[in-house]
N, C-alpha and C positions, 0 to 999 in steps of 0.2 A: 504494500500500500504506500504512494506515493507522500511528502510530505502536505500537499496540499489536499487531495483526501483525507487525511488522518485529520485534518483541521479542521476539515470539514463537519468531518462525524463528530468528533471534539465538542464543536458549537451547538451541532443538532443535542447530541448526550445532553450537553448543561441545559438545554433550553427544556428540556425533559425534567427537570423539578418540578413535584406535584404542584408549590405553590405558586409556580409559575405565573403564568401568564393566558392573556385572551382566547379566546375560541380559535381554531386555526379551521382552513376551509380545506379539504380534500375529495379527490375522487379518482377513480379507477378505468383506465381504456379496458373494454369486454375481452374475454380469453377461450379460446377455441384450442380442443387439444382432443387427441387419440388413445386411448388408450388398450395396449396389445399386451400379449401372450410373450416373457422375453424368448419363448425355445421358440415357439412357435411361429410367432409374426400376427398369429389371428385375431383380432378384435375380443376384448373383456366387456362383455354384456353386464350393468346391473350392478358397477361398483360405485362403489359410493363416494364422492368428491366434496371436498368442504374448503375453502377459501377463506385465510383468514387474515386481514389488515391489521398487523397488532401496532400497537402503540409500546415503544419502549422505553426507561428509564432509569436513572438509581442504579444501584450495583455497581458503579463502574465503567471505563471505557469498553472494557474487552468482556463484561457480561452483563450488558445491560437485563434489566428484569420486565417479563412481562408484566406490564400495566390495567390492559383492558384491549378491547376489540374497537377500533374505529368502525369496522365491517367487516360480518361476516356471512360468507353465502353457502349454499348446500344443494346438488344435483345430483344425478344417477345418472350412470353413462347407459346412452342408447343399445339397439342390438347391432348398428357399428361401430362400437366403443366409443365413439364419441361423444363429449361433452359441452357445455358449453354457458360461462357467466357471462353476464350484462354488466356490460359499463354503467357507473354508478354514480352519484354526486354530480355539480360540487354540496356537499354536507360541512355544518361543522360539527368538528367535533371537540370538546371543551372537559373533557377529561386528563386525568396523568398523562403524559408521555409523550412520544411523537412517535411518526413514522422515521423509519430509519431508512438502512437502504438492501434490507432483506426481504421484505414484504413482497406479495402476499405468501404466507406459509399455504401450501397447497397440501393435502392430505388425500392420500386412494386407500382407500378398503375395500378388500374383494374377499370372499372367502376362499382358501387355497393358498393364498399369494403373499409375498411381503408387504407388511406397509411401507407405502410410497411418502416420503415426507422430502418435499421440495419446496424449492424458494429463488431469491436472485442473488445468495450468496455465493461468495466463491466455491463452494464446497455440493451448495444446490441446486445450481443452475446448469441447462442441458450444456455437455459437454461441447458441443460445437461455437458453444455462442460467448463471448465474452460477458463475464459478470459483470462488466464497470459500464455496461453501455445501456441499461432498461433506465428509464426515468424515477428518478428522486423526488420532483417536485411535487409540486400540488397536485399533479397529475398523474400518477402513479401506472406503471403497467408492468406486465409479466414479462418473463424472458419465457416462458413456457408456449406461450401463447404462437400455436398456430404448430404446436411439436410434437413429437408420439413419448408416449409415457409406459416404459418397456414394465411390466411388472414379473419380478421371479419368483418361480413356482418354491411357496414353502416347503422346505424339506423336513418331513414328516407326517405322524397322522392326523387325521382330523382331529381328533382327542389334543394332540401337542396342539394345534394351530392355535385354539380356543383358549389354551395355559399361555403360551408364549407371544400369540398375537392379538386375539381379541380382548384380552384379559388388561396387559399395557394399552390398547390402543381407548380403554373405556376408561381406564384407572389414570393411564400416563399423559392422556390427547385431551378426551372430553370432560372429566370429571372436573382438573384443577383449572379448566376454561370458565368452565361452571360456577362452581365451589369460592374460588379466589379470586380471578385477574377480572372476569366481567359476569358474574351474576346473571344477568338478566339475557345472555347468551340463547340457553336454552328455550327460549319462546323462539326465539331465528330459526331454530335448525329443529322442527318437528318433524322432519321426514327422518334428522339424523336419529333422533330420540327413538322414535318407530323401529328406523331397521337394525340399530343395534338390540332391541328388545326381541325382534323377531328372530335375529341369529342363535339370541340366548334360549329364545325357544326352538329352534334346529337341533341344537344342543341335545337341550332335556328329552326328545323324541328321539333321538340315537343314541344318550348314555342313561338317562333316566333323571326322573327329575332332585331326587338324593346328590347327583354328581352336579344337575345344572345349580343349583339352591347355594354349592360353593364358588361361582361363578359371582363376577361384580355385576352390577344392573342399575345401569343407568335413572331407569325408572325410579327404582327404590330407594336409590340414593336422594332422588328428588323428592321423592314423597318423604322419608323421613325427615330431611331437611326443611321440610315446607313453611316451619316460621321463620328461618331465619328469611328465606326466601320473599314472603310476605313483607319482611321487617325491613327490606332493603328494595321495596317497591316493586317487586318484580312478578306479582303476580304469586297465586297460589296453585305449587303443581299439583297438589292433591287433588284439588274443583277441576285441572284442565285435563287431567286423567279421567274422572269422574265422567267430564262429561263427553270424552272420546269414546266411552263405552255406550253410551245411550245410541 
């Protein structure tokens, strides 16, 4: 990282103190992407994609801490694996933190496969493309956008994939999205809410429901939670479960 990059990020980090300062205005160009089989080449039907604009700050220059979500969006890839978010904004947004120059965190869950967690960091961004070149500013875009997203096939059984992948991807992805950095999250992502509940019931119908019962769940985590949730204006998950059943 060049000296005048580092100075950059430098300014953005400080300007990232909660006490900060005024509402900032952001928005995002739309993102079109593929997502295949990496043995195969063939199109992944049905995984699940989530998008997320975080705000960072605090911690530090070299780990900054998530803050909250300026935006976050949630799709399902078609039966061409293709997906596909809407340009958004301009919004403000008047919370902790800033955008920095990793955003957006892109998430794939499929069941079988690794979780996909990509971005426009050095370390995220598709290999062909230079990480220093997607937009920083008020305008924000993907480096992903318009690219194929190779996903590799988990190596083991279904039984392992559920312990080592769905298990983090509920506990270590959505929960402390939840839980910590932006609370009121979970009303955005109710298809996400949904199909991770629905996998946990794939589960319990192939191990039984004794093996699914020590499985995390999204849901139950929200329902037990439900005043804090309440308490911090976000709406009560118990009443919105409630009434998805009617």
């Amino acid at each position: 990282m060049n000296g005048e990059r580092l100075l950059r990020v430098a300014v953005m980090a400080l300007s990232a103190l909660p006490a900060a300062c005024a509402a900032r205005e952001y928005a995002a160009e739309p993102i079109d992407a593929l997502v295949v089989d990496a043995g195969s080449g063939q199109p992944v039907a049905g995984a699940l994609v989530i998008a997320r604009w975080v705000a960072k700050g605090e911690g530090g220059l070299h780990a900054p801490r998530d803050l909250g979500s300026v935006e976050v969006l949630e799709t399902v890839t078609g039966n061409d694996g293709r997906f596909h978010f809407a340009g958004w904004g301009p919004k403000a947004y008047d919370g902790p933190g800033v955008l920095l120059e990793d955003d957006p965190l892109i998430l794939v869950y499929k069941r079988g496969y690794e979780i996909a967690r990509l971005g426009n960091s050095q370390y995220g961004a598709p290999p062909a493309k230079d990480f220093r070149t997607h937009k920083t500013g008020p305008v924000r875009s993907s480096l992903w956008n318009g690219e194929t997203i190779s996903l590799k096939q988990f190596a083991g059984s279904e039984s392992d994939f559920f312990r080592k992948a769905y298990e983090p991807f509920v506990t270590g992805y959505l929960w402390p999205m939840f839980a910590e950095s932006t609370p009121c999250d979970w009303k955005k992502l109710p298809r996400t809410v949904a199909y991770v509940e629905s996998e946990k019931k794939a589960f319990a119908a192939r191990e039984g429901d004794a093996a699914a019962h020590t499985l995390a769940s999204i849901r139950d985590r929200l329902v037990m939670n439900d005043p804090n949730f309440v308490k911090k204006g976000c709406g009560s998950p118990r009443e919105y479960f409630r009434e998805q059943r009617q």
